[in-house]
FIKOLZA-1660 file (N, C-alpha, C; in steps of 0.1 Angstrom, whole numbers, plus 5000, padded with zeros to 4 digits):
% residues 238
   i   px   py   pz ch aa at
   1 7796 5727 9697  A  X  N
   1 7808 5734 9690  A  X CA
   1 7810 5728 9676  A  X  C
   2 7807 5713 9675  A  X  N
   2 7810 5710 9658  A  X CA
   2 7798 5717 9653  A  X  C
   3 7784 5718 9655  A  X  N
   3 7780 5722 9646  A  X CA
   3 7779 5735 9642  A  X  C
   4 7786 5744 9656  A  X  N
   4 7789 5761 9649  A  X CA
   4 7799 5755 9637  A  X  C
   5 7806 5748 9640  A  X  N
   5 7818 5747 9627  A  X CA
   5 7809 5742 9613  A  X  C
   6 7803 5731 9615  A  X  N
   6 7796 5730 9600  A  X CA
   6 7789 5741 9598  A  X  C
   7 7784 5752 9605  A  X  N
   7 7773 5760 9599  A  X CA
   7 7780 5770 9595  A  X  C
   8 7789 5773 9598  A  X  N
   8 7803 5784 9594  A  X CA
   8 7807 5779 9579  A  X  C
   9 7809 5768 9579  A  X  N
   9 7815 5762 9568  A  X CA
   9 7808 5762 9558  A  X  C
  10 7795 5757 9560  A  X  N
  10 7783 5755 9550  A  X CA
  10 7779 5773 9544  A  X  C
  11 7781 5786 9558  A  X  N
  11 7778 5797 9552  A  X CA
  11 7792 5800 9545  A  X  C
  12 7804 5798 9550  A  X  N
  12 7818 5805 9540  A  X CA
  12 7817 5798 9526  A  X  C
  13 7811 5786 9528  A  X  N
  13 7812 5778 9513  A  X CA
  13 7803 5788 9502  A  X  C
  14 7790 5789 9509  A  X  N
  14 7781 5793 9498  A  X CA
  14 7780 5806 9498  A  X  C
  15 7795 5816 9507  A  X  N
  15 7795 5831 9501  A  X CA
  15 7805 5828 9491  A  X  C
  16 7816 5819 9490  A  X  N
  16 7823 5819 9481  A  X CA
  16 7823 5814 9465  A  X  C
  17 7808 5804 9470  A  X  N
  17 7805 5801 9453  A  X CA
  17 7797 5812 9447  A  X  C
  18 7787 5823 9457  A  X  N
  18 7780 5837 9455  A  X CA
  18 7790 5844 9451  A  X  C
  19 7802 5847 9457  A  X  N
  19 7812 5854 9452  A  X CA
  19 7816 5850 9438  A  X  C
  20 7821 5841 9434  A  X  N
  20 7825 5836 9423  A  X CA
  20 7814 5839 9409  A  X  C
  21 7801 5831 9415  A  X  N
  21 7791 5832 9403  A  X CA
  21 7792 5848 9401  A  X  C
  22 7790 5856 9407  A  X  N
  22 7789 5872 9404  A  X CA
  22 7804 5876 9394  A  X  C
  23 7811 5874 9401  A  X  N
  23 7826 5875 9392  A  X CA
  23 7826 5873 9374  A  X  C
  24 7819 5856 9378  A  X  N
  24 7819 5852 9366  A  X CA
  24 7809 5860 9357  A  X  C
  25 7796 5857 9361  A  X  N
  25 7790 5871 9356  A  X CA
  25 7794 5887 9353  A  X  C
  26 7799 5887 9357  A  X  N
  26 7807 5898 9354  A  X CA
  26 7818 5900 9343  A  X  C
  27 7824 5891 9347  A  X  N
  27 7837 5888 9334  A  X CA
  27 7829 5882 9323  A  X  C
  28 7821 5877 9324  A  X  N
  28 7812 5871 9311  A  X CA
  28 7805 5883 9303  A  X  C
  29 7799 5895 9309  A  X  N
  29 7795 5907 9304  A  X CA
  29 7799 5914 9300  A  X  C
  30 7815 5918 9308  A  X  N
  30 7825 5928 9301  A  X CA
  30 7830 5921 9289  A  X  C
  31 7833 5913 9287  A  X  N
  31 7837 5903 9272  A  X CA
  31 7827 5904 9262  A  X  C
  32 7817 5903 9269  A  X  N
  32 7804 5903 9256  A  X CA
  32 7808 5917 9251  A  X  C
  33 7806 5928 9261  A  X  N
  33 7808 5943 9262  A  X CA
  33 7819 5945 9249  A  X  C
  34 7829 5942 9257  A  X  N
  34 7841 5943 9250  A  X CA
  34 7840 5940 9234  A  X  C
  35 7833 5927 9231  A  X  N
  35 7838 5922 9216  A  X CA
  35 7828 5932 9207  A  X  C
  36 7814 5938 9213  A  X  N
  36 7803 5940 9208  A  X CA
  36 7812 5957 9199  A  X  C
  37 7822 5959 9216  A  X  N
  37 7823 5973 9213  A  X CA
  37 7835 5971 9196  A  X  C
  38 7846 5961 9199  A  X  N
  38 7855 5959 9195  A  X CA
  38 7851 5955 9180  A  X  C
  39 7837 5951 9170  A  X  N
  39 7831 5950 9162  A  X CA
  39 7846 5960 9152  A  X  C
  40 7846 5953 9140  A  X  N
  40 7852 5966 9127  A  X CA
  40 7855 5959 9117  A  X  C
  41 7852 5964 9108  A  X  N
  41 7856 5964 9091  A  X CA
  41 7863 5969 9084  A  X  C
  42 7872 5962 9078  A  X  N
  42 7885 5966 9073  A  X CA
  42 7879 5965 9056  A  X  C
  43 7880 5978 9052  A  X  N
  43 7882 5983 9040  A  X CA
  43 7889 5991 9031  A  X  C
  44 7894 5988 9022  A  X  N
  44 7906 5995 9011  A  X CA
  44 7900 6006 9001  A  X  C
  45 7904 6013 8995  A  X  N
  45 7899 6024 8990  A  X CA
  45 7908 6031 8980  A  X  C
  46 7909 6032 8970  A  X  N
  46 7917 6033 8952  A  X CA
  46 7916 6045 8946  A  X  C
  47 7926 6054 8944  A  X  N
  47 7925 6065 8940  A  X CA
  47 7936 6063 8929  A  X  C
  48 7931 6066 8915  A  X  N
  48 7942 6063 8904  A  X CA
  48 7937 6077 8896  A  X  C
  49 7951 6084 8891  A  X  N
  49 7951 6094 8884  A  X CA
  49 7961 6094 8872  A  X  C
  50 7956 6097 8856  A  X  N
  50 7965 6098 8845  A  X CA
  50 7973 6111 8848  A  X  C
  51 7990 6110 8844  A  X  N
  51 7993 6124 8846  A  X CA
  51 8008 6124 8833  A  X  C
  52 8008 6136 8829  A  X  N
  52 8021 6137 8816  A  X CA
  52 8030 6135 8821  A  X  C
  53 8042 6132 8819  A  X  N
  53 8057 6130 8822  A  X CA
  53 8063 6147 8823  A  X  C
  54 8070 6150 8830  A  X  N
  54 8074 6164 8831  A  X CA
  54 8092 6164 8826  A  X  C
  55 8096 6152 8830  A  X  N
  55 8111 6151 8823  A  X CA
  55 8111 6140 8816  A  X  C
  56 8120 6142 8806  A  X  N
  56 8125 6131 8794  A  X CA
  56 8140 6128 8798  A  X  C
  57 8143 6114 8795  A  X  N
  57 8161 6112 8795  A  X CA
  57 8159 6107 8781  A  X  C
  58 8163 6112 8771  A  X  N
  58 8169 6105 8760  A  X CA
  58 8186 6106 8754  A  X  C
  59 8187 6089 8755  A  X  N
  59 8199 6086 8753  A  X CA
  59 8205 6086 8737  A  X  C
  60 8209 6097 8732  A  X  N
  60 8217 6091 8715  A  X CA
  60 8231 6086 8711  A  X  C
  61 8221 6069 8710  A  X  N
  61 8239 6062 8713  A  X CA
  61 8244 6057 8695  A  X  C
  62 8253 6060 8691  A  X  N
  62 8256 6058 8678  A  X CA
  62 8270 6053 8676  A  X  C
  63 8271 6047 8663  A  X  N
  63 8284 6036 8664  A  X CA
  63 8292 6044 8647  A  X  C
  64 8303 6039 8652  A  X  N
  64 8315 6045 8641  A  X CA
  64 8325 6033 8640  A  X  C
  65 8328 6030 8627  A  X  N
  65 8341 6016 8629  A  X CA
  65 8350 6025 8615  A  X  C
  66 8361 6017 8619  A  X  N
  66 8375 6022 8614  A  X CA
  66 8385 6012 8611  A  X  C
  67 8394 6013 8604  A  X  N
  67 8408 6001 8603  A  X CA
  67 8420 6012 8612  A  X  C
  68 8417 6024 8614  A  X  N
  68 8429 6038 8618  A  X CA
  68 8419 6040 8634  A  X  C
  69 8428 6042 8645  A  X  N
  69 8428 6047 8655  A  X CA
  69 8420 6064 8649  A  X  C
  70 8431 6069 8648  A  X  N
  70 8432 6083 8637  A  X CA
  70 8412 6088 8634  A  X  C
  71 8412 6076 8620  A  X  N
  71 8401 6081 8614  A  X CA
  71 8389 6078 8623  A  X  C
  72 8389 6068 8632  A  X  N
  72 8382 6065 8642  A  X CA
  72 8374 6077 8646  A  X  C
  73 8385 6085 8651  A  X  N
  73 8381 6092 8661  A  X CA
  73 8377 6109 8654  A  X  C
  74 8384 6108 8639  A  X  N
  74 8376 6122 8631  A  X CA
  74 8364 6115 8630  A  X  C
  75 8356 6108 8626  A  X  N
  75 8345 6101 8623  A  X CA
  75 8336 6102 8635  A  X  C
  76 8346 6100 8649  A  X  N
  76 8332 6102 8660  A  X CA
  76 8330 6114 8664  A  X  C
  77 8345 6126 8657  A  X  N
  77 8339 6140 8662  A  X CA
  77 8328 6141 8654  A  X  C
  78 8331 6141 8639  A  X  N
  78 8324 6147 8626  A  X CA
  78 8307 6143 8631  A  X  C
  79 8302 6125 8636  A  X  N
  79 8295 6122 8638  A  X CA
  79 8283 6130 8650  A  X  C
  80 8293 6136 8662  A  X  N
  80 8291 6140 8672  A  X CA
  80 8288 6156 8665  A  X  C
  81 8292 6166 8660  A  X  N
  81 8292 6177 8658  A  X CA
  81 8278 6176 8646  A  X  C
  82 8275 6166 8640  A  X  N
  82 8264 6167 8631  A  X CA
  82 8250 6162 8643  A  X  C
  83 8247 6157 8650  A  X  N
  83 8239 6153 8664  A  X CA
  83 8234 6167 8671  A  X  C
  84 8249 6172 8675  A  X  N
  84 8247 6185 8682  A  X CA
  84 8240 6196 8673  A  X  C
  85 8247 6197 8662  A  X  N
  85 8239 6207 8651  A  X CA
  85 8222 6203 8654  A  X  C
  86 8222 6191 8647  A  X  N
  86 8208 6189 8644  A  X CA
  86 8195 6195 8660  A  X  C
  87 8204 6190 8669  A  X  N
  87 8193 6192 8682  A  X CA
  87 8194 6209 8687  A  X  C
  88 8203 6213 8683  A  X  N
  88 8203 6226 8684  A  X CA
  88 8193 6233 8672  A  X  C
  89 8192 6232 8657  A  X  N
  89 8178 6236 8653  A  X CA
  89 8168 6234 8659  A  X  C
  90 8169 6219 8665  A  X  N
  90 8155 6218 8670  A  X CA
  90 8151 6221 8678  A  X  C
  91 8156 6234 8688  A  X  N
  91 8152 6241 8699  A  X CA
  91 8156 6232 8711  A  X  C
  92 8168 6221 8715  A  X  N
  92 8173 6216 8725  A  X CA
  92 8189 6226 8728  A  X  C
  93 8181 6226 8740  A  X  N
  93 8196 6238 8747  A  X CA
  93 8208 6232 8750  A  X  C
  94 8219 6240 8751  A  X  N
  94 8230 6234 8756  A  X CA
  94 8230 6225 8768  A  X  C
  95 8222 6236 8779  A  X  N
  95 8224 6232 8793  A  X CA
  95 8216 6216 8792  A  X  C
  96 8207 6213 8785  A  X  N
  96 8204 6201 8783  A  X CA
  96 8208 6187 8779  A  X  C
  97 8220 6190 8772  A  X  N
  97 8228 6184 8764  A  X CA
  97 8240 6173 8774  A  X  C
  98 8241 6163 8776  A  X  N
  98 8257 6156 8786  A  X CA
  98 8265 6149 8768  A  X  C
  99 8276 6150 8768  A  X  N
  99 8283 6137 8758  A  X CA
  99 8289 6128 8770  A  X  C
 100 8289 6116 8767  A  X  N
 100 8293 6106 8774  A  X CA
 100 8313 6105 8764  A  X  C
 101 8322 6099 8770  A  X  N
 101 8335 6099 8763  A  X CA
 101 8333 6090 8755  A  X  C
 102 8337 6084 8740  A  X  N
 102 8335 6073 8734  A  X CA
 102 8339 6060 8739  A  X  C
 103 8339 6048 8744  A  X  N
 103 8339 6038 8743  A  X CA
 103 8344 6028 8728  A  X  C
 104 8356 6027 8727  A  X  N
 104 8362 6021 8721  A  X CA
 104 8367 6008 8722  A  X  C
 105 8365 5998 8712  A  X  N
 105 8367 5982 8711  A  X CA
 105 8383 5981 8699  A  X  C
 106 8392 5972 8705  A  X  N
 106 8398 5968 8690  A  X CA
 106 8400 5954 8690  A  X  C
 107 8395 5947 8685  A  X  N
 107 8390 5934 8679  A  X CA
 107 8402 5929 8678  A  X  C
 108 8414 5934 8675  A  X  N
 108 8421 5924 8673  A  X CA
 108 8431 5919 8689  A  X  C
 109 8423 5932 8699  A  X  N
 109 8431 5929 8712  A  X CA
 109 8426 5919 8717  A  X  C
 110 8413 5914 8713  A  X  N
 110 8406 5897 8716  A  X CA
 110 8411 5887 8711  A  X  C
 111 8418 5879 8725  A  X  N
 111 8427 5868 8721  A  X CA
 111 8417 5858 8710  A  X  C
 112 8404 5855 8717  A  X  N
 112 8395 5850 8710  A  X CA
 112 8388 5854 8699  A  X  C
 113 8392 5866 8691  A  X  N
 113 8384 5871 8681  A  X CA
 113 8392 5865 8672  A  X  C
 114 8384 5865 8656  A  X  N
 114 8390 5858 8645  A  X CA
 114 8398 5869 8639  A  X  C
 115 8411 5866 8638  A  X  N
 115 8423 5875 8633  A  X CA
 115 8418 5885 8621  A  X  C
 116 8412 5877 8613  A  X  N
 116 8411 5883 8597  A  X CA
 116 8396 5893 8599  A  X  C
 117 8399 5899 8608  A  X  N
 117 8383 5911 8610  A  X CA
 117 8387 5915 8597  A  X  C
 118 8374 5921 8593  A  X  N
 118 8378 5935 8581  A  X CA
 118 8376 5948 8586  A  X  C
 119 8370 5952 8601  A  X  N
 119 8374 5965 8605  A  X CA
 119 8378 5962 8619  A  X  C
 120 8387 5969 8621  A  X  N
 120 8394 5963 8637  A  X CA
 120 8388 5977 8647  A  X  C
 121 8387 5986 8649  A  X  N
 121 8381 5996 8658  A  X CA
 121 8367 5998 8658  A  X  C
 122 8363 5994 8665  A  X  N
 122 8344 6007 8673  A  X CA
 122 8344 6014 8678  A  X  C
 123 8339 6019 8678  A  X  N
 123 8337 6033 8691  A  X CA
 123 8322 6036 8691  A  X  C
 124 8314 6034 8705  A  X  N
 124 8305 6035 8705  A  X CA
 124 8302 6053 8713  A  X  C
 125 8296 6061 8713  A  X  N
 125 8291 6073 8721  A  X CA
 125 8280 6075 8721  A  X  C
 126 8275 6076 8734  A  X  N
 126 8262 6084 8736  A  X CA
 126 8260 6097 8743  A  X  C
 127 8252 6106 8737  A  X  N
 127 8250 6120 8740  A  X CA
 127 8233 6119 8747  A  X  C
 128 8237 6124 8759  A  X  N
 128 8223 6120 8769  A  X CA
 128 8215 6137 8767  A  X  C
 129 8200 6138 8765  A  X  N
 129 8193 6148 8763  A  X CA
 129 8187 6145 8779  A  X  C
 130 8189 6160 8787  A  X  N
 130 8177 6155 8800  A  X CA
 130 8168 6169 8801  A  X  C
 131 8153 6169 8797  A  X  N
 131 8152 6178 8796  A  X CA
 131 8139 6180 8799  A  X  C
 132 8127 6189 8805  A  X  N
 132 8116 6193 8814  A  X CA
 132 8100 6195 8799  A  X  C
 133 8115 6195 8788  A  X  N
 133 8102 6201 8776  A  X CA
 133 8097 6186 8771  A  X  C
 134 8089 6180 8772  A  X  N
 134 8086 6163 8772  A  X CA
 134 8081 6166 8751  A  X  C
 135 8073 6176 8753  A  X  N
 135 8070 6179 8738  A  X CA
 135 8078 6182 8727  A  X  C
 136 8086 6189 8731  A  X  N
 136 8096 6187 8719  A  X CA
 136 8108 6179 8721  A  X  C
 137 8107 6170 8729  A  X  N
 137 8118 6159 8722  A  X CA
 137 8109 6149 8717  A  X  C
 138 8100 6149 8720  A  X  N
 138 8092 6140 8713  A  X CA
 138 8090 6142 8703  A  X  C
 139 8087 6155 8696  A  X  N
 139 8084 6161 8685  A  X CA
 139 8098 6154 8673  A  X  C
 140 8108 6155 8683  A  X  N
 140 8119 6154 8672  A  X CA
 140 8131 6140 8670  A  X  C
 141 8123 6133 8680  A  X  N
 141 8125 6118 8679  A  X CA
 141 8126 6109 8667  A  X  C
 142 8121 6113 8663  A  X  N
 142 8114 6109 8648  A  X CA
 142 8122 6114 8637  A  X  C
 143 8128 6125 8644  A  X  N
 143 8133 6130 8626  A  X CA
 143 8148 6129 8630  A  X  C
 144 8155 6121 8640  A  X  N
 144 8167 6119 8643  A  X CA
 144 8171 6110 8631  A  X  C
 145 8165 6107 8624  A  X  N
 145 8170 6092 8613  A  X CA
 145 8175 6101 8599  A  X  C
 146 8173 6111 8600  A  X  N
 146 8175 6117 8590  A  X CA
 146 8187 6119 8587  A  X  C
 147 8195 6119 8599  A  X  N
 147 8207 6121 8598  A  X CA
 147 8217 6106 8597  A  X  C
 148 8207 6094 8591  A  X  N
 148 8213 6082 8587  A  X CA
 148 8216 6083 8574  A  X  C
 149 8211 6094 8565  A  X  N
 149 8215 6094 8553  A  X CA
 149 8229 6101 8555  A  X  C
 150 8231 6108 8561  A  X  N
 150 8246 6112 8562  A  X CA
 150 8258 6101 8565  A  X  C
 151 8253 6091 8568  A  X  N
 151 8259 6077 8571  A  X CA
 151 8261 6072 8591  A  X  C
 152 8253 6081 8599  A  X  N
 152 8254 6084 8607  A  X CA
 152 8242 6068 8614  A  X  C
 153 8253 6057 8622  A  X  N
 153 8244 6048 8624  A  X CA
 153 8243 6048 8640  A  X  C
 154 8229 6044 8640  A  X  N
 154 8225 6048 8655  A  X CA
 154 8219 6035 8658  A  X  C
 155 8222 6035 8675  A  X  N
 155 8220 6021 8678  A  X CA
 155 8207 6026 8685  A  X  C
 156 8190 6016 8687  A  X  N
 156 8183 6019 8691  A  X CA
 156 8172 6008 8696  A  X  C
 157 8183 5994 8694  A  X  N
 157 8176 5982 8700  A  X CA
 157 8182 5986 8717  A  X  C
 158 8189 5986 8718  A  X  N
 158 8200 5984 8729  A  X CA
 158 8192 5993 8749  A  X  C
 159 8193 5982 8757  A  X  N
 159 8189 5985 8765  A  X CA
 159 8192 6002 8772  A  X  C
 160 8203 6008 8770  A  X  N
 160 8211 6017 8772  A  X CA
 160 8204 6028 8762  A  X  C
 161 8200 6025 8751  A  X  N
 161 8192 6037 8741  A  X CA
 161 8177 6041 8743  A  X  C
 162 8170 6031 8752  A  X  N
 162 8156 6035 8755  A  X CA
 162 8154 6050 8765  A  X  C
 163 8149 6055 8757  A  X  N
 163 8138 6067 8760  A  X CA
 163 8131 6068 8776  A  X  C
 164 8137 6073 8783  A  X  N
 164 8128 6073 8795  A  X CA
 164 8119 6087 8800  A  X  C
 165 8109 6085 8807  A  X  N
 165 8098 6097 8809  A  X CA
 165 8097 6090 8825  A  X  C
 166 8100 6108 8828  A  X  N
 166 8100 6109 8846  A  X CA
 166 8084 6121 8851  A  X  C
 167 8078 6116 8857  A  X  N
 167 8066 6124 8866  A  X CA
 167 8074 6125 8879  A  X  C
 168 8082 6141 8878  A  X  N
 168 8087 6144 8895  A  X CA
 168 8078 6152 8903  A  X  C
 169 8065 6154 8899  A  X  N
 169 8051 6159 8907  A  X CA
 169 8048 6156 8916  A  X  C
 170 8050 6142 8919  A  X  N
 170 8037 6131 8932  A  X CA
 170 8032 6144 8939  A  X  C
 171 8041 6154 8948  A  X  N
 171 8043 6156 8961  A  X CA
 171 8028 6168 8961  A  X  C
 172 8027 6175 8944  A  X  N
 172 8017 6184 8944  A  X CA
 172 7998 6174 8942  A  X  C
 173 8000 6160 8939  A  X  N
 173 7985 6156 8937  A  X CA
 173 7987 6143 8950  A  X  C
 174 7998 6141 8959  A  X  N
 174 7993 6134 8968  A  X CA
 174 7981 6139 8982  A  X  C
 175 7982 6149 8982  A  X  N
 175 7970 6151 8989  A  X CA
 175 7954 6149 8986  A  X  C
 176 7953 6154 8974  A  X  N
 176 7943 6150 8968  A  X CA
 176 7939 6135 8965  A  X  C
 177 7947 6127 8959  A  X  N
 177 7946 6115 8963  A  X CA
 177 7945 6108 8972  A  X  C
 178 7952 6112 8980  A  X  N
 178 7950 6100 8999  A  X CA
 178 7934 6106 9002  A  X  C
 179 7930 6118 9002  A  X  N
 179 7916 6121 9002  A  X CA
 179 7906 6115 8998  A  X  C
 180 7908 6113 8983  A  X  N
 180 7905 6106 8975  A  X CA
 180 7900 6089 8976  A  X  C
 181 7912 6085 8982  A  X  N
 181 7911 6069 8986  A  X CA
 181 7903 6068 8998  A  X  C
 182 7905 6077 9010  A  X  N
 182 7902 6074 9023  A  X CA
 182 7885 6076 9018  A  X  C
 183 7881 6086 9012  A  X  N
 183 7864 6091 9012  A  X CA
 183 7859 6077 9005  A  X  C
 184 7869 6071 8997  A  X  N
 184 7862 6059 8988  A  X CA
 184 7864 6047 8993  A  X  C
 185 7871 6041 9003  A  X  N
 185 7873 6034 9016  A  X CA
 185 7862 6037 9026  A  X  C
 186 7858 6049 9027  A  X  N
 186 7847 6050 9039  A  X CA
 186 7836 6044 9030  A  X  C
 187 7829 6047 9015  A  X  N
 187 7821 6046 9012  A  X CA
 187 7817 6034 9009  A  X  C
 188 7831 6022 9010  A  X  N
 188 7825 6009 9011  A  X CA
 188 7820 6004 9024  A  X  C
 189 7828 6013 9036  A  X  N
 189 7824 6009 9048  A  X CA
 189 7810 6010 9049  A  X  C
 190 7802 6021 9044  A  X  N
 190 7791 6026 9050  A  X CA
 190 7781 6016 9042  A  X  C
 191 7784 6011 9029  A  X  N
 191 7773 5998 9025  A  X CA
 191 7780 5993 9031  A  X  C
 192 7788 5984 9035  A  X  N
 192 7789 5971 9043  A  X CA
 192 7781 5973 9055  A  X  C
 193 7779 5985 9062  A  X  N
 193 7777 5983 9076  A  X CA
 193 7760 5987 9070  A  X  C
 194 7760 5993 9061  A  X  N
 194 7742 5993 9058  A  X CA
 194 7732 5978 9058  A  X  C
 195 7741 5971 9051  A  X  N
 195 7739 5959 9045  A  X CA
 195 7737 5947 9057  A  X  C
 196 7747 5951 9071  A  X  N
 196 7748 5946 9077  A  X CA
 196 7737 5951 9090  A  X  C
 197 7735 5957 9086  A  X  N
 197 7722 5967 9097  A  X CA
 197 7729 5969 9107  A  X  C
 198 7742 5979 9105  A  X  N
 198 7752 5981 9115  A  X CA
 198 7751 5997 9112  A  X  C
 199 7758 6000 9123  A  X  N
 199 7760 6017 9122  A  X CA
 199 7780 6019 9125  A  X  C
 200 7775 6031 9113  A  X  N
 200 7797 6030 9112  A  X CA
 200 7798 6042 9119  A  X  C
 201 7812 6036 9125  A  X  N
 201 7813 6043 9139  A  X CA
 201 7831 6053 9132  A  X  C
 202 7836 6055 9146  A  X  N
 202 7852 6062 9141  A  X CA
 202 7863 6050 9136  A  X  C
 203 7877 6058 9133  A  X  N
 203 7884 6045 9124  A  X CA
 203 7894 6043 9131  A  X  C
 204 7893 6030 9135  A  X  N
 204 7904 6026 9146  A  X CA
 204 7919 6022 9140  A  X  C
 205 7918 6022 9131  A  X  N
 205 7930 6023 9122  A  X CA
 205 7933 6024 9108  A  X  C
 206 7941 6031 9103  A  X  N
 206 7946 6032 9087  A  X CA
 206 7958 6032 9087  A  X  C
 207 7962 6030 9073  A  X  N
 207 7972 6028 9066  A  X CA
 207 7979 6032 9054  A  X  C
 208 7984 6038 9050  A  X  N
 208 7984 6046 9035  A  X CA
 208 7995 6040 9032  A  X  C
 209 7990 6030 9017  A  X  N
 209 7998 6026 9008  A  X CA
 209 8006 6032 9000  A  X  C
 210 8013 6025 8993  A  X  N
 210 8025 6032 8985  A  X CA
 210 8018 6039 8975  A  X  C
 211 8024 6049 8968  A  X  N
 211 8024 6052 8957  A  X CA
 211 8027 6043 8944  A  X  C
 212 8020 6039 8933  A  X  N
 212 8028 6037 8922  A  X CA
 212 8024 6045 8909  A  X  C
 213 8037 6045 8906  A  X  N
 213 8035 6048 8893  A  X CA
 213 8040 6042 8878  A  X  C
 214 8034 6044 8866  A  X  N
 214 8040 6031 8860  A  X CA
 214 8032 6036 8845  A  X  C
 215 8032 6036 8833  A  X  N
 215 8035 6040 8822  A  X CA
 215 8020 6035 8819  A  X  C
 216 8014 6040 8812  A  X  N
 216 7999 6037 8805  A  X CA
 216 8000 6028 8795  A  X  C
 217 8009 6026 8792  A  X  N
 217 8010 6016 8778  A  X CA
 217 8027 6016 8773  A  X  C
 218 8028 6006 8761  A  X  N
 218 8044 6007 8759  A  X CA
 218 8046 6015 8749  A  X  C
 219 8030 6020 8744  A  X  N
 219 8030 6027 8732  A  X CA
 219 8029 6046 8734  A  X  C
 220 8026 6046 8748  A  X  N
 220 8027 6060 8757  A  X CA
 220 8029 6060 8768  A  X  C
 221 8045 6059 8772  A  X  N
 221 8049 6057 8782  A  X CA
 221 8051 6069 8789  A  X  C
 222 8050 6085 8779  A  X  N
 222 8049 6095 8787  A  X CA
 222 8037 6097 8796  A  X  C
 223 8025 6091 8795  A  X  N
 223 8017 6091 8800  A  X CA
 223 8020 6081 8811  A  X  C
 224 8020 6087 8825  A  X  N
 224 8021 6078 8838  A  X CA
 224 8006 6078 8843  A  X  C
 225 8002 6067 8849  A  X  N
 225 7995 6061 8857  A  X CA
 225 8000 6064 8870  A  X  C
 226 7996 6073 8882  A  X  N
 226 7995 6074 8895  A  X CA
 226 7983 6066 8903  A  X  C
 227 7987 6057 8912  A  X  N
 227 7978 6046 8918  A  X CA
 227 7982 6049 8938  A  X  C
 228 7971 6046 8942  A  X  N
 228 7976 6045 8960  A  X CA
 228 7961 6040 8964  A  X  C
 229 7962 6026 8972  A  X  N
 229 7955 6022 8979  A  X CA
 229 7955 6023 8994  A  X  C
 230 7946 6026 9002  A  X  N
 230 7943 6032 9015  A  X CA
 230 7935 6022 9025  A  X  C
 231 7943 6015 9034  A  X  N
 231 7934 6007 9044  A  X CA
 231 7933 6014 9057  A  X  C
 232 7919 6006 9058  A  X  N
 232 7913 6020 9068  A  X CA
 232 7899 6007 9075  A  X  C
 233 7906 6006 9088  A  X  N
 233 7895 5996 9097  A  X CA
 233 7881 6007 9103  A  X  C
 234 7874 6003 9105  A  X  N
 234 7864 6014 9108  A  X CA
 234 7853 6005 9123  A  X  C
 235 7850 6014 9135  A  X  N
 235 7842 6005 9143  A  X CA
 235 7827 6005 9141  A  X  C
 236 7825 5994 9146  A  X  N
 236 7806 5991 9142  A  X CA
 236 7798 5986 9157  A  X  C
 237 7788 5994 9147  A  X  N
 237 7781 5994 9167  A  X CA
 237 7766 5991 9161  A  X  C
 238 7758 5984 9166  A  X  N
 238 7746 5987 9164  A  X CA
 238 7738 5997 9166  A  X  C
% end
């Protein structure tokens, strides 16, 4: 009777380490399997396009000083009615046109200002142009100074007076571009996996980056830069 029990023991032992080694072989194969299949290369891919600005905001901010409330304010119409003339020759429409109300300072209501000003009123106004024709306000940027011989002073350091150029297109060249990036993302995939004496398989994942856009220079800022980078994992198989 003991030794039916050892030989029982001796056989359940050594189906259970046969059982196991197979297992393990097994789980050891599917993992190889698995990582071989799991193989990929993560590549990015750059589509950049120059494109013209379609809207303009330009701001015309200009100053008026006075010792009279009164004459203040004939001086910012007179100022304002010579502006509007001028942009109206130059082919800017009404509907294009906003006035802002003037902004008025009096120096002597600053507890802190020095009593003895020699002009006590400012008035600052700006007349905002928003407009689709990028060429002719450009065209007539330049000849806005002309109207300083009239005594007409315009402010044009001032963060509030810069010139801005808007691209509201994306929505017509973003297809072309994501195309663009993804084909040129694949084409690094396919030397890497050449290189690698790999064969490129489907794309287990992508990503589509932002859009940017952003001015070609400070010197032509109507010219926008359109940029979008595209990540795009891809599987490899021998």
């Amino acid at each position: 009777m003991e030794k039916l029990d050892t030989k029982s023991s001796l056989i359940l032992g050594f189906s259970i380490f046969l059982g196991l080694s197979i297992l393990g072989y097994l789980l050891s194969t599917s993992v190889i399997k698995y990582k071989e299949f799991d193989r990929t290369v993560i590549v990015k891919g750059l589509s950049e396009k120059e494109v013209e600005a379609d809207i303009v905001l330009w701001p015309i901010r200009f100053s008026v000083i006075d010792n009279s409330l009164d004459g203040l304010n004939k001086k910012v119409e007179n100022d304002t009615t010579e502006i509007l003339s001028f942009l109206e020759i130059n082919g800017i429409k009404k509907e294009e046109i906003t006035i802002n109300s003037p902004a008025i300072i009096d120096k002597m209501a600053n507890e802190y200002s020095n009593q003895e000003v020699q002009v006590r009123y400012l008035a600052n106004r700006t007349i905002n142009i928003y407009s689709s024709n990028v060429k002719k306000v450009r065209e007539i940027t330049g000849k806005l100074f002309e109207l300083s011989k009239k005594g007409i002073l315009f402010k044009i350091d001032d963060y509030d007076s810069k010139i801005e150029y808007i691209y509201t297109k994306l929505n017509d060249i973003k297809p072309s571009m994501i195309e663009e990036a993804t084909n040129n993302a694949r084409s690094v995939a396919l030397k890497f996996a050449e290189d690698s004496k790999s064969k490129l398989g489907k794309i287990k994942k992508a990503s589509q980056g932002q859009f940017v856009i952003t001015s070609r220079d400070k010197n032509t800022e109507y010219i926008k830069n359109v940029r979008i980078v595209s990540t795009v994992e891809y599987y490899l198989s021998d």
